[in-house]
C-alpha positions in Angstrom: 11.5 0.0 -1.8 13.3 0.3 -5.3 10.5 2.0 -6.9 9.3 3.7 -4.2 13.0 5.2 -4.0 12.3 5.8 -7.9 9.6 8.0 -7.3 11.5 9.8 -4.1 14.5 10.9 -6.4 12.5 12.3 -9.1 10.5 14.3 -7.0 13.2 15.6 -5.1 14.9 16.3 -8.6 11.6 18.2 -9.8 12.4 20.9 -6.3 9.8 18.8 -3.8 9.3 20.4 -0.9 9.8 18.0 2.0 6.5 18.5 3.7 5.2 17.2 0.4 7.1 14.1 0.2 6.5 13.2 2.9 2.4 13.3 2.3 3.6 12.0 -0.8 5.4 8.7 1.1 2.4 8.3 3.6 -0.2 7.9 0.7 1.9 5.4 -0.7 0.3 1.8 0.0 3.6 0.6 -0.2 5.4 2.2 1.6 4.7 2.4 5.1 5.8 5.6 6.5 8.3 5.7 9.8 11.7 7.3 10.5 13.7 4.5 9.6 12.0 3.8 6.6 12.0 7.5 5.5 15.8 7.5 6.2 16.5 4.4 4.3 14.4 5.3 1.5 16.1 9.0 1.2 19.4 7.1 1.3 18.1 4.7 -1.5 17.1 7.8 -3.9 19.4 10.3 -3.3 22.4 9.0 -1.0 21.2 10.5 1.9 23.5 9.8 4.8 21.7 8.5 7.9 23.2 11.9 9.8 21.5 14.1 7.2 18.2 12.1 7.5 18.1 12.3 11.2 18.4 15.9 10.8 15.3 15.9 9.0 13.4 13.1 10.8 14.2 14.9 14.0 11.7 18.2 13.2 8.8 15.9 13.3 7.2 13.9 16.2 6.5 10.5 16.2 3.4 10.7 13.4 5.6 13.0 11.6 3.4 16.0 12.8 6.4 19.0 12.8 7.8 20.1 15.5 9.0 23.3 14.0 7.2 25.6 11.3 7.1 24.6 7.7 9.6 27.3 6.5 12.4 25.7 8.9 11.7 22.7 7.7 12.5 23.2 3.7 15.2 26.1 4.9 17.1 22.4 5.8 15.8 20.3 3.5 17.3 22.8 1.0 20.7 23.5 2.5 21.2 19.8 2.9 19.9 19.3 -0.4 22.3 22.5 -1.9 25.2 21.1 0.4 25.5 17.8 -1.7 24.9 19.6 -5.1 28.5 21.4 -3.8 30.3 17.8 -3.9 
């Protein structure tokens, strides 16, 4: 999970969207893709708290199809990710 967490940070570093890391985690052979996983792995890279994962994970279904459009996605991914730059 260490380089896989590797990866995660420095995309999310070069502005990833989250739509794209997540295509980006379920092309990964080694990683497999599932909400825990995604959580822990966000947590890994970037320090993600579980709370501000579960936001995320919880705008997808099960197959992480979303459950809400694209722009709401990112509009949380980037206040989340613009709330811990503030700290």
């Amino acid at each position: 999970m260490e380089g896989v967490a590797a990866d995660v940070r420095q995309r999310i570093h070069d502005g990833c969207r989250f739509v794209d890391l997540l295509s980006f985690l379920a092309l990964d052979e080694s990683f497999k893709l599932t909400p825990f996983n995604l959580m822990r792995v966000l947590s890994e890279a970037i320090g993600l708290s579980m709370i501000e994962s579960r936001e995320m994970t919880s705008m997808f279904d099960e197959k992480f199809s979303p459950l809400v459009p694209d722009a709401d996605i990112e509009h949380q991914w980037r206040a989340i990710l613009d709330g811990r730059r503030g700290t």
